[in-house]
N, C-alpha and C positions, 0 to 999 in steps of 0.2 A: 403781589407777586412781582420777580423783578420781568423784565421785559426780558430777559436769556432764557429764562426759565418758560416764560408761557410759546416762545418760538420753538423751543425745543417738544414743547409738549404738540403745538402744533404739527413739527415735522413728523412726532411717533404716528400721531391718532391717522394723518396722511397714510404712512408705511404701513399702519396695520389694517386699513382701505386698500392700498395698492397693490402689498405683493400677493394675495393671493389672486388679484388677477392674471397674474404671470404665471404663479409658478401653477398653479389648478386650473392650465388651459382645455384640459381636455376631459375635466371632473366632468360628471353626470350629476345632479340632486334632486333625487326625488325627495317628497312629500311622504307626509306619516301614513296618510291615506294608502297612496300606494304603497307601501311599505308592507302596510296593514291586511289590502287582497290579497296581496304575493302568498303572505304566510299562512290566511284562512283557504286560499287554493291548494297552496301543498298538502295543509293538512286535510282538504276535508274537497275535492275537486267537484263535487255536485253540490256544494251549498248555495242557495239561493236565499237570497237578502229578504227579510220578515219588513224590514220596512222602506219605504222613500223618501226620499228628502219633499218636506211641502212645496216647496216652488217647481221642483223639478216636475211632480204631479199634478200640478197646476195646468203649466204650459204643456204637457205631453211628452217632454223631453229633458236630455240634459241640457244644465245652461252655459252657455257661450263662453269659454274662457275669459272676454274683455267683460262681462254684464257676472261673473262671481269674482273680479278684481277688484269689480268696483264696490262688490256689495263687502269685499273683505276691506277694503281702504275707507268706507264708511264707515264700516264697524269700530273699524282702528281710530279713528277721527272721533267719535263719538265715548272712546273709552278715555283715549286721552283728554278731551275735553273733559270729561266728566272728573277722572285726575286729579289735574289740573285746577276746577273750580275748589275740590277741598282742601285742593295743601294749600291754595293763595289764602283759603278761609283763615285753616288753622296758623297761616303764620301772620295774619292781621290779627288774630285774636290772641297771639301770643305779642305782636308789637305792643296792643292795648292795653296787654296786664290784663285781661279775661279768662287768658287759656291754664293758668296756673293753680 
């Protein structure tokens, strides 16, 4: 690639990071979750949940925003590794002349 072309690409991937910090200052976003009680409240306001989450039943409560960040960044760290280890496979095994 020439060196104009990968700056320029540089500046977009910036731009489509940066403006919406600007222009959605005062967006809200929630989560599916939420999303998901709002709409089983409206429709149905005495429903009570048939099950609980196992950790939360564990410990007696819900868990701590910082202690289900980490267990999601785990998660997330753990898939992509996991990724990660079969595409390096399958593209050693395609350098080889194996994957064919």
């Amino acid at each position: 690639m020439k060196k104009g072309t990968v700056i320029a690409l540089i500046i977009a991937i910036l731009l489509i990071a940066l403006i919406p910090l600007f222009v959605l200052k005062d967006a809200e976003f929630g989560g599916s979750d939420d999303a998901g009680s709002q709409v089983v409240e409206e429709v149905n306001e005495g429903y009570e949940p048939w099950a609980t989450p196992i950790l939360e039943a564990a410990i007696g409560g819900e868990l701590p925003g910082e202690v289900e960040s980490l267990f999601f960044c785990v998660q997330t760290g753990l898939g992509v590794g996991i990724i990660a280890f079969f595409m390096g496979r399958y593209v050693e095994r395609k350098k080889l002349g194996k994957g064919e």
